[in-house]
C-alpha positions in Angstrom: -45.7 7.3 -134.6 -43.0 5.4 -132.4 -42.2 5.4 -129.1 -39.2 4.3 -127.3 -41.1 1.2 -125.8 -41.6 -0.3 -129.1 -41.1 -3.7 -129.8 -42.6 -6.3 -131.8 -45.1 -8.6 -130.7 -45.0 -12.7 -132.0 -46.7 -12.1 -135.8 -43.8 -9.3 -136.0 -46.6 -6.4 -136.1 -45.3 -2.6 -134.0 -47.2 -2.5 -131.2 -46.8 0.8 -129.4 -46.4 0.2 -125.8 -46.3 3.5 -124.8 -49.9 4.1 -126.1 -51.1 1.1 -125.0 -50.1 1.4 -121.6 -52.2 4.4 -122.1 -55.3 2.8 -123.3 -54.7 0.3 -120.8 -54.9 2.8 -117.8 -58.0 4.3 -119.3 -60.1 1.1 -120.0 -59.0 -1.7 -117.7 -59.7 -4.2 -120.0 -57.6 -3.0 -122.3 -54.7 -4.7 -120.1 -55.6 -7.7 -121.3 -53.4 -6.8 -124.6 -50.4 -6.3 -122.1 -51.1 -9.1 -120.6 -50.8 -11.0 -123.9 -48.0 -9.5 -124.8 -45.8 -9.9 -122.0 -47.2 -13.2 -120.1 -44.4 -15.7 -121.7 -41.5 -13.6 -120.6 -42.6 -12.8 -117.1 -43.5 -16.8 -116.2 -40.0 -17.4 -118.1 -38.3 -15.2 -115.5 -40.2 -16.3 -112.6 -40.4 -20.1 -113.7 -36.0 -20.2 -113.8 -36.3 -19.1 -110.4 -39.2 -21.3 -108.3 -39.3 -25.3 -107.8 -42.4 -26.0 -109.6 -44.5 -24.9 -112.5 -47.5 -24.6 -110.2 -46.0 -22.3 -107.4 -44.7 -19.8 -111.1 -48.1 -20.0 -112.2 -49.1 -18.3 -108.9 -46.5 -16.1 -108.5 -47.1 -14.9 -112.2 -50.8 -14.6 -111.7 -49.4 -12.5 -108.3 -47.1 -10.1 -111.0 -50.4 -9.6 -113.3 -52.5 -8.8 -110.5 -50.1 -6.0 -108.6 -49.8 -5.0 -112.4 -53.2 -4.4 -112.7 -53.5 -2.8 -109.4 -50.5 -0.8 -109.8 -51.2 0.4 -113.4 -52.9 3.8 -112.4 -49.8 5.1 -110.7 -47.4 3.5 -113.6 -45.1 6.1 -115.4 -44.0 6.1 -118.5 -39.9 6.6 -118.8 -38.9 5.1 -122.2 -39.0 1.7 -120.8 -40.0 -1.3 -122.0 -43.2 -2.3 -119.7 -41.8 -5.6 -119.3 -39.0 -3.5 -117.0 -41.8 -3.0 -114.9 -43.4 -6.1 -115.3 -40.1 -8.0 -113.9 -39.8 -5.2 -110.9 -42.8 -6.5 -109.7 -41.7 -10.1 -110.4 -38.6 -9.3 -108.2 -40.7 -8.0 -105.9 -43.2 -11.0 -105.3 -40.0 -13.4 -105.3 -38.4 -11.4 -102.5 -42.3 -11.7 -100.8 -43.2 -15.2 -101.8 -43.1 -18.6 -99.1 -40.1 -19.4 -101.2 -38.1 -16.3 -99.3 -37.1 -18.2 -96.8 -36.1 -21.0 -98.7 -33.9 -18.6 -101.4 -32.6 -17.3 -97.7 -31.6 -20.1 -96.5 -29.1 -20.8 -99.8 -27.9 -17.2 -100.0 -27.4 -17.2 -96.2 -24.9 -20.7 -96.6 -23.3 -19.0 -99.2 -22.7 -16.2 -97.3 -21.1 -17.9 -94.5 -19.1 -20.2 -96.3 -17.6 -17.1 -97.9 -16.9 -16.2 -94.6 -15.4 -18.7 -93.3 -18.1 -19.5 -90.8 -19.7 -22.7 -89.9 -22.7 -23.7 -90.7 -25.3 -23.7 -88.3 -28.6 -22.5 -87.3 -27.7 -20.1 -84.8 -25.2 -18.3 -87.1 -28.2 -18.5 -90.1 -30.4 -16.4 -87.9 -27.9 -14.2 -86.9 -27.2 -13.5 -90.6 -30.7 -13.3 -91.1 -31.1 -10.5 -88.7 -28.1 -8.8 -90.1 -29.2 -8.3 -93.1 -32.4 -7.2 -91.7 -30.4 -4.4 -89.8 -28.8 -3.0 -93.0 -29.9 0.6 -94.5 -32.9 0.1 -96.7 -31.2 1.1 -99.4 -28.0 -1.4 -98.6 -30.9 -4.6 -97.2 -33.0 -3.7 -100.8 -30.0 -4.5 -103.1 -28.7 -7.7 -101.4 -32.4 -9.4 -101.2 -32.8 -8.2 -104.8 -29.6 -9.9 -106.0 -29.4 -12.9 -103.8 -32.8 -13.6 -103.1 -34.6 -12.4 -106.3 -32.1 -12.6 -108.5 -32.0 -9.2 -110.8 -29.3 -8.3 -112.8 -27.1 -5.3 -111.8 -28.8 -3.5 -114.4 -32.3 -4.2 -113.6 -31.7 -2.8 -110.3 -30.5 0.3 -111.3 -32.8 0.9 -113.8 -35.8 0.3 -110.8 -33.8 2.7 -108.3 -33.1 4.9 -110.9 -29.3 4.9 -110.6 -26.0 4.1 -112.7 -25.1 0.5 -112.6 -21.8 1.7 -111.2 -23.8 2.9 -107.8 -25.6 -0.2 -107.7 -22.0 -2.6 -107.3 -20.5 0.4 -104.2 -24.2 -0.4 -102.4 -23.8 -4.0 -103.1 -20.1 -3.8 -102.3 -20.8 -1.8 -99.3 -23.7 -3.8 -97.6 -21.6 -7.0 -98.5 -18.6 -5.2 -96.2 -21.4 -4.4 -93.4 -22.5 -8.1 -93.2 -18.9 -9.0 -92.9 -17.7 -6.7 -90.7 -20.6 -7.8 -88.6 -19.8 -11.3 -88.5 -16.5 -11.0 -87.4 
């Protein structure tokens, strides 16, 4: 039987997620297969994102852990688990020490855009901008700036078209600069 999750793991052998997701959720240390399977792709994704192999070790080891914790309420939706997997890793980048740091460029890069000088003041006053936005509108923008995802991979984790994730991008981008001006 197949599943919609299946994908080969490295000796090229189906593996279905879906059932082993199951298992997993059942037996606890049965997530150590899921683990396995998905490790290299999650430190990939977090270790193109982070200064130093020591701070993506953590943050992986973070990802596994809310995983774990987080696998009891986990629903099955013809995903991949890896989808679910890098939701998590967007998640702990937005969290992580490094936040501030992956503020701090998105912030300049805001500013420059438009047209405003660099400067401390201004960065906190962007900061707190962005912190005044709709959830919705703040959620997008510290997903794409700050943790990087793809247009698709947030709309697949807010469970919307890829089409409404660009107008709340669009819109919370035309917020921030209608509030700088």
């Amino acid at each position: 039987m197949k599943a919609s999750g299946t994908q080969r793991d490295n000796d090229g052998v189906m593996n279905d997620e879906r059932l082993q997701v199951e298992a997993a959720r059942q037996d606890r240390a049965l997530f150590a297969d899921l683990y396995e399977n998905n490790f290299d792709r999650v430190y990939a994704y977090l270790a193109r994102r982070v200064r130093d192999r020591e701070e993506a070790e953590d943050l992986t080891s973070e990802v596994f852990h809310q995983a774990l914790v987080g696998l009891p309420s986990y629903e099955w939706r013809g995903l991949p688990f890896i989808a679910w997997l890098l939701g998590i890793a967007a998640h702990v980048l937005a969290d992580g020490v490094h936040k501030v740091a992956r503020r701090q460029e998105v912030v300049s890069e805001e500013l420059e855009q438009a047209g405003i000088e660099d400067d401390v003041e201004q960065r906190a006053m962007l900061y707190q901008l962005v912190d005044s936005l709709p959830a919705d509108q703040r959620q997008v923008i510290l997903w794409r700036f700050v943790g990087q995802k793809s247009l698709r991979e947030m709309a697949v984790e807010l469970g919307r078209s890829e089409g409404a994730i660009k107008q709340l991008q669009l819109r919370a981008l035309q917020n921030l600069r209608e509030r700088i001006s």
